[in-house]
C-alpha positions as a Python dict, from the first residue, in 0.01 Angstrom:
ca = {
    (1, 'X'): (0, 0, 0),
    (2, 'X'): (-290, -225, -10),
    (3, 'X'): (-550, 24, -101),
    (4, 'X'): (-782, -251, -246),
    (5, 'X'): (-815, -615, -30),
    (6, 'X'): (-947, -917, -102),
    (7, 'X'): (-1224, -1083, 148),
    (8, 'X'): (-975, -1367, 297),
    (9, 'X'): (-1229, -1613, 173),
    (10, 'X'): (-1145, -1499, -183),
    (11, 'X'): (-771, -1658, -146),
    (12, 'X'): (-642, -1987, -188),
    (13, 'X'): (-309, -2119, -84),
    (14, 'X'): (-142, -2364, -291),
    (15, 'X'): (113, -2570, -60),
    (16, 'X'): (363, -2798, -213),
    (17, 'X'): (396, -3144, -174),
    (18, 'X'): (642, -3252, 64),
    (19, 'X'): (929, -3460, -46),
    (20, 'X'): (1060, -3717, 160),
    (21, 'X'): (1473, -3672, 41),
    (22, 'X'): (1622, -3348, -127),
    (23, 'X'): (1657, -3335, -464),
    (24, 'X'): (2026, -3363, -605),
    (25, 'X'): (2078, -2999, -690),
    (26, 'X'): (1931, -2873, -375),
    (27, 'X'): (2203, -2907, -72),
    (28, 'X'): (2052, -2979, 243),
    (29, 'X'): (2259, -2831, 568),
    (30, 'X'): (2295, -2992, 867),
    (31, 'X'): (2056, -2888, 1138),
    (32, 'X'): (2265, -2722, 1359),
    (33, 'X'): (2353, -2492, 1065),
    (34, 'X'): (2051, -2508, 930),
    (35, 'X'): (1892, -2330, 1266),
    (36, 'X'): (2177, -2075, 1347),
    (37, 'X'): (2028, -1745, 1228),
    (38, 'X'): (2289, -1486, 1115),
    (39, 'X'): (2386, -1181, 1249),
    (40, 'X'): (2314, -823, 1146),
    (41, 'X'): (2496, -655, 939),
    (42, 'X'): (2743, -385, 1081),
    (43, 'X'): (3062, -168, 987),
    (44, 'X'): (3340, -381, 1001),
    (45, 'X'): (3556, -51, 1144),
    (46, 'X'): (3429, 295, 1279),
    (47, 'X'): (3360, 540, 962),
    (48, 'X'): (3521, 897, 1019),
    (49, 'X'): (3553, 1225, 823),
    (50, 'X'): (3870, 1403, 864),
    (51, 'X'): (3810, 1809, 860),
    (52, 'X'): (4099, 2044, 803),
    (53, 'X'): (3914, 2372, 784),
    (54, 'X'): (3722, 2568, 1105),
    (55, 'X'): (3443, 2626, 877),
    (56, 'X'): (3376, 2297, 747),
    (57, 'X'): (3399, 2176, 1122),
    (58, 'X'): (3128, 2435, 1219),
    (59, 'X'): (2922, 2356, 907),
    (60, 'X'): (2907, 1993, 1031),
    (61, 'X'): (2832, 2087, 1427),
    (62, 'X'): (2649, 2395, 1421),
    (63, 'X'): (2609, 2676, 1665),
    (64, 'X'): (2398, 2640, 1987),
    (65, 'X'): (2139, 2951, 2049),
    (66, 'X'): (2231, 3201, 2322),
    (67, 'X'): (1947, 3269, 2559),
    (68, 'X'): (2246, 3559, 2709),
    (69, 'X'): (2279, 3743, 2372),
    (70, 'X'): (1942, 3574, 2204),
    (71, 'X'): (2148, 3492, 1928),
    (72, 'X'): (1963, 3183, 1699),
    (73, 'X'): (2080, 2828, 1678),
    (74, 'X'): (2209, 2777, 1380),
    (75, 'X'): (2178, 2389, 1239),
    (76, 'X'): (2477, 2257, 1106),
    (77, 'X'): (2511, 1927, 886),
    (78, 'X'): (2467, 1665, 1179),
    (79, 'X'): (2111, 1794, 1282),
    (80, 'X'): (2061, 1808, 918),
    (81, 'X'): (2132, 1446, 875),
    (82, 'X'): (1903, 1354, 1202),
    (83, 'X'): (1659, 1519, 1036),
    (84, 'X'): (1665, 1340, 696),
    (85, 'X'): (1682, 1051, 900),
    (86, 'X'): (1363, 1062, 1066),
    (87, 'X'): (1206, 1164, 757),
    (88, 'X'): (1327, 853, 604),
    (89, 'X'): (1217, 633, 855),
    (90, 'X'): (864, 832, 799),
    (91, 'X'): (868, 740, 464),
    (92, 'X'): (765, 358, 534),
    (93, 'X'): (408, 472, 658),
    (94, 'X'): (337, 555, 238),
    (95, 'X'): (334, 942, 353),
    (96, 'X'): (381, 1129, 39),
    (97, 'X'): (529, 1475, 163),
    (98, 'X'): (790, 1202, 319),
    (99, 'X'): (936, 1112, 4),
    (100, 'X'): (831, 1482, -184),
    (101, 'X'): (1093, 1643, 69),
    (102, 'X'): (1373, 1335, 49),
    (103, 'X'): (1354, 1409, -370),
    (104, 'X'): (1404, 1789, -312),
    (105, 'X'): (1678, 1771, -74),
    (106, 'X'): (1879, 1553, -194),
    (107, 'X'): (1836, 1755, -547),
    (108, 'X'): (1972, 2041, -387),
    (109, 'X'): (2230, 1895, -217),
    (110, 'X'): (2344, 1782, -580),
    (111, 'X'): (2351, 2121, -728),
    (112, 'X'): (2551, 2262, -388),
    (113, 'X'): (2827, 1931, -469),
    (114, 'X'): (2810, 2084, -858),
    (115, 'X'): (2854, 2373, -797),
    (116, 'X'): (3152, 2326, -542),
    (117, 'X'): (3331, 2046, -823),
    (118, 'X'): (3279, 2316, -1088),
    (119, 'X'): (3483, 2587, -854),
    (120, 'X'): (3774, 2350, -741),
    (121, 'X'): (3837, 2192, -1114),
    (122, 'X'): (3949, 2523, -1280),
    (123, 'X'): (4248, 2578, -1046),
    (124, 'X'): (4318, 2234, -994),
    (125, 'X'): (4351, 2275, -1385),
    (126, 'X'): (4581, 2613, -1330),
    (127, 'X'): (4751, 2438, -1101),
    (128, 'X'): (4869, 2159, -1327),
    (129, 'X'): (4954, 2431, -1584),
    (130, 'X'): (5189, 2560, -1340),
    (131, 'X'): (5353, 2235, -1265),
    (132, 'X'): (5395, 2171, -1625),
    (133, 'X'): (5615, 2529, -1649),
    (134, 'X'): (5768, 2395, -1326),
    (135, 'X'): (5599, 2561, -999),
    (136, 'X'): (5458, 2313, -809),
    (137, 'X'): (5190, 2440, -586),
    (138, 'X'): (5007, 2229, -283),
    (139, 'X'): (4712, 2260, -140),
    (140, 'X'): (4675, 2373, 249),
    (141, 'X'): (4634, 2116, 496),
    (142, 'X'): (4575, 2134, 855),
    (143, 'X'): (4887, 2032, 1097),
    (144, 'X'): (4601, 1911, 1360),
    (145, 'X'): (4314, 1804, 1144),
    (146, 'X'): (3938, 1718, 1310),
    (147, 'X'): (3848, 1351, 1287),
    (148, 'X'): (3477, 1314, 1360),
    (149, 'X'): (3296, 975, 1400),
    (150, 'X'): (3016, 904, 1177),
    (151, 'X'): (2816, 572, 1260),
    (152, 'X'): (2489, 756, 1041),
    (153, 'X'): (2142, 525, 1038),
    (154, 'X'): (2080, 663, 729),
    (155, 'X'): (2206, 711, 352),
    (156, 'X'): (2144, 1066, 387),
    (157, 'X'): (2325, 1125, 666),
    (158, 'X'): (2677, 962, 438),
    (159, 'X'): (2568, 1208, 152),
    (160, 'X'): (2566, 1479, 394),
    (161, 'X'): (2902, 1356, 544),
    (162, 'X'): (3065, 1356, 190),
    (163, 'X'): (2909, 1730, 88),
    (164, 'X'): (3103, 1865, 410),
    (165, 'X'): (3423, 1689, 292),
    (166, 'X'): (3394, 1844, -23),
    (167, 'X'): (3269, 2182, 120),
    (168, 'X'): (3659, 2171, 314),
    (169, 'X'): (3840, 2079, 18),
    (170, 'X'): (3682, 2377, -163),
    (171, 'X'): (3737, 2636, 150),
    (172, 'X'): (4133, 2451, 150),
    (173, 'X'): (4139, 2554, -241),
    (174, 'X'): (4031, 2867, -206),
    (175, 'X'): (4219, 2971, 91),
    (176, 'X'): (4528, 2829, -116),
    (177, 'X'): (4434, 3038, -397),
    (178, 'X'): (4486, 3350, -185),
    (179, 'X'): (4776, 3277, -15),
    (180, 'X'): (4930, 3188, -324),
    (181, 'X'): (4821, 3490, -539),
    (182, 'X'): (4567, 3318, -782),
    (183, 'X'): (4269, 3544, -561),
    (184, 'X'): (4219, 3770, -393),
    (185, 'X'): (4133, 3827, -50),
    (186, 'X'): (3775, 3986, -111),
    (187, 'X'): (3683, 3714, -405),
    (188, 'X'): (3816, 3438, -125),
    (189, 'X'): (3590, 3495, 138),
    (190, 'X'): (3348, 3569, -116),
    (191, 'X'): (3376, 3185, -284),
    (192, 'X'): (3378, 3056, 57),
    (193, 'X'): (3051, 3295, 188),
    (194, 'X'): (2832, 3193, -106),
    (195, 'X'): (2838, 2788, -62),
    (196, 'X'): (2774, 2838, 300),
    (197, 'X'): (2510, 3022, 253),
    (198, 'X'): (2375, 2747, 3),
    (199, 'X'): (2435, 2509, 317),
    (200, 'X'): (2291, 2655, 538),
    (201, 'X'): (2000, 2742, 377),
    (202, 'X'): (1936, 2381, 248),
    (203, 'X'): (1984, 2236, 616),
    (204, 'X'): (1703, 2493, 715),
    (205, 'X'): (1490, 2374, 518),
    (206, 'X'): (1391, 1999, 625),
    (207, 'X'): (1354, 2116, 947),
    (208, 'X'): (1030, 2251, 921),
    (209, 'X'): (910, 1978, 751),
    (210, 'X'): (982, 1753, 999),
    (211, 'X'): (888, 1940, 1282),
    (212, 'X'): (511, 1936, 1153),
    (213, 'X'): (487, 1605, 973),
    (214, 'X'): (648, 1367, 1285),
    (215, 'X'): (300, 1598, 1504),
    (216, 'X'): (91, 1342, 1649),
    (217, 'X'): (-205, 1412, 1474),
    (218, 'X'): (10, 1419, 1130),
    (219, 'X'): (158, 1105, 1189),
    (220, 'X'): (-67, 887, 1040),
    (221, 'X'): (-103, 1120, 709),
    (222, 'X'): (-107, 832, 405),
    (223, 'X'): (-143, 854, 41),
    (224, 'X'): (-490, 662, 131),
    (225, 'X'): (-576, 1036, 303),
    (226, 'X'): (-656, 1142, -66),
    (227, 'X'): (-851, 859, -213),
    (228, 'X'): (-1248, 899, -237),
    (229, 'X'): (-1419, 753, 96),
    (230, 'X'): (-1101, 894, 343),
    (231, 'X'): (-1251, 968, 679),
    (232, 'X'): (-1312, 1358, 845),
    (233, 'X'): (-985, 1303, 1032),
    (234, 'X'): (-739, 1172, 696),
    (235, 'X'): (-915, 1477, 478),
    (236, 'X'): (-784, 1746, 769),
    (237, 'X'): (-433, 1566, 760),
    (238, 'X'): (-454, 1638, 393),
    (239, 'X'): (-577, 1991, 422),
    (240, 'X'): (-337, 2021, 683),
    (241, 'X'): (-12, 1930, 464),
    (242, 'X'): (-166, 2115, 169),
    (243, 'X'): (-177, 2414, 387),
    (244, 'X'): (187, 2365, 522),
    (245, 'X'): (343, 2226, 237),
    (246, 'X'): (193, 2309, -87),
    (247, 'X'): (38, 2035, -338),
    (248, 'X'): (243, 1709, -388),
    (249, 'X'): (348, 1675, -752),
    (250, 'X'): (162, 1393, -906),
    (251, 'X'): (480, 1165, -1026),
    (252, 'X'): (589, 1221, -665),
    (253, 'X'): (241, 1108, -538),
    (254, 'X'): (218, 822, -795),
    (255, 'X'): (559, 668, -719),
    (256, 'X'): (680, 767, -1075),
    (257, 'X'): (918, 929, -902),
    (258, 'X'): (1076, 847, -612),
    (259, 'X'): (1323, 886, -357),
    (260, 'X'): (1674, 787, -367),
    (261, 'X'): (1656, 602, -73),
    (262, 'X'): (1344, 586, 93),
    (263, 'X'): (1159, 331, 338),
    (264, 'X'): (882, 302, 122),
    (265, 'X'): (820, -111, 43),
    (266, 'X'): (436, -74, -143),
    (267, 'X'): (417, -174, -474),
    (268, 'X'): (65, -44, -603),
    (269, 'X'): (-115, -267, -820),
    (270, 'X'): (-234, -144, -1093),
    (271, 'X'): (-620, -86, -1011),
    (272, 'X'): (-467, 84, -694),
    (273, 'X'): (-196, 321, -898),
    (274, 'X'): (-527, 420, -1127),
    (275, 'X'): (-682, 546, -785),
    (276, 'X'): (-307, 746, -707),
    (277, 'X'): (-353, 881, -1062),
    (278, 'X'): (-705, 984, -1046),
    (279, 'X'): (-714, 1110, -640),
    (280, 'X'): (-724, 1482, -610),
    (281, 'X'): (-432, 1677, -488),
    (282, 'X'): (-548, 1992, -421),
    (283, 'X'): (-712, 2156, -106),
    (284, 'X'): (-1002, 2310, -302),
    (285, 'X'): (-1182, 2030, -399),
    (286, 'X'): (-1184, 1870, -25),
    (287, 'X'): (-1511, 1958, 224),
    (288, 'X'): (-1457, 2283, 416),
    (289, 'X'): (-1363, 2109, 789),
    (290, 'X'): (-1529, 2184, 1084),
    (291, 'X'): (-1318, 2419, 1280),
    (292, 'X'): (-1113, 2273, 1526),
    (293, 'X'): (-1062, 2337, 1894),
    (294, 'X'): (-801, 2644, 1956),
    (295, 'X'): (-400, 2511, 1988),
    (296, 'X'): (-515, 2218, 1721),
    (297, 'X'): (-324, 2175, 1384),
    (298, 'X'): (-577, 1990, 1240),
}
């Protein structure tokens, strides 16, 4: 983060003394070794998902708007992945609202992949009741199943990835369950309806988000925006993102809590993470900004 630095003149290097032969218990290589740089890591083979259901494969791809009919794109889990991605990569620049979003997210994404576990373990259970008084009962497959290449930049997008695997194992289950008497048809499409609204709703949400913090003039938006002495320009980023957003929470803003996987390398020293703690959050207790030019976020 580097919110306080030291005049170079304050530093002193220390170097150590050479030595003119190794010590025992360090091996040296030979140079040729010794100068070949390694190569980046990469998937040994191509990840894929394999989908069984129509609506899991639509919950991954989306649906394209129609200019003909007007009817809205709808963002399925890819675009939601993109954008977590770019909001990750965002997250290296120290922007708070970065990481705030990553935390809530991938929160809710946890209570959608509860909820879903919760749903599919009590007729799993029935269904091992029923093998034990000796109907044996499968689960539908596909004949033709989807296999979609992955190759995501990002954690998120993996996370994603596994929530629509799970999402067709539970439509599979339930779709079972009705064919196979355990529900019935209006509770089926019910079961299915409410998770993909959940979906849906959660990949909504980042969007927005990103859409107004990757702006050019939000770009450069910092946790150093908020610290006494921030210029005219960082205080309108902050107003802006106030505005937009809402208030960061303070443990978010701090680093006391943080993202699962985030971009974010700063380690705040302690006289800096007293300035995180102490820095005002709120848009009421900034200067009223000049007004800006019409078209102008900020």
């Amino acid at each position: 983060m580097n919110l306080l630095r030291l005049p170079t003149d304050q530093l002193s290097v220390s170097h150590p003394k050479e030595l003119s032969m190794p010590t025992p218990d360090t091996p040296s290589l030979p140079p040729s070794q010794a100068a070949t740089p390694l190569g980046q890591l990469a998937d040994e083979t191509p990840d894929v998902m394999t989908l069984h259901t129509q609506d899991a494969y639509r919950m991954f791809t989306g649906r394209s708007g129609d200019p003909v009919s007007k009817a809205p794109a709808i963002p399925g889990g890819r675009r939601f992945a993109a954008v977590l991605k770019s909001i990750w990569y965002l997250s290296a620049n120290d922007n708070p609202y970065a990481d705030w979003i990553l935390i809530r997210t991938y929160q809710a994404l946890g209570v959608i992949r509860t909820q879903m576990a919760q749903a599919i373990a009590m007729p799993e259970a029935e269904f091992e009741a029923l093998r034990r008084k000796g109907l044996n009962l499968s689960v539908l497959s596909s004949r033709s199943p989807a296999t979609v290449s992955l190759g995501f930049r990002s954690p998120y997008g993996y996370a994603t990835a596994e929530a629509i695997v799970e999402f067709d194992y539970h439509v599979r289950m339930v779709k079972t369950l009705v064919l196979k008497d355990r529900l019935s048809d209006t509770d089926g499409r019910a079961a299915i309806r409410e998770v993909g609204r959940g979906l849906r709703r959660l990949f909504l949400e980042p969007i927005r988000w990103e859409r107004n913090l990757l702006r050019e003039e939000m770009l450069p938006l910092d946790r150093r925006d908020f610290l006494p002495g921030a210029d005219e320009a960082a205080r309108q980023r902050v107003r802006a993102a106030v505005a937009l957003f809402g208030e960061v929470p303070r443990d978010v803003f701090t680093g006391a809590e943080a993202p699962r996987h985030s971009q974010r390398r700063d380690t705040p020293t302690a006289a800096e993470l007293r300035l995180l703690q102490q820095a005002s959050l709120t848009i009421d207790t900034l200067p009223e900004p000049a007004v800006p030019p019409a078209g102008q976020l900020l």
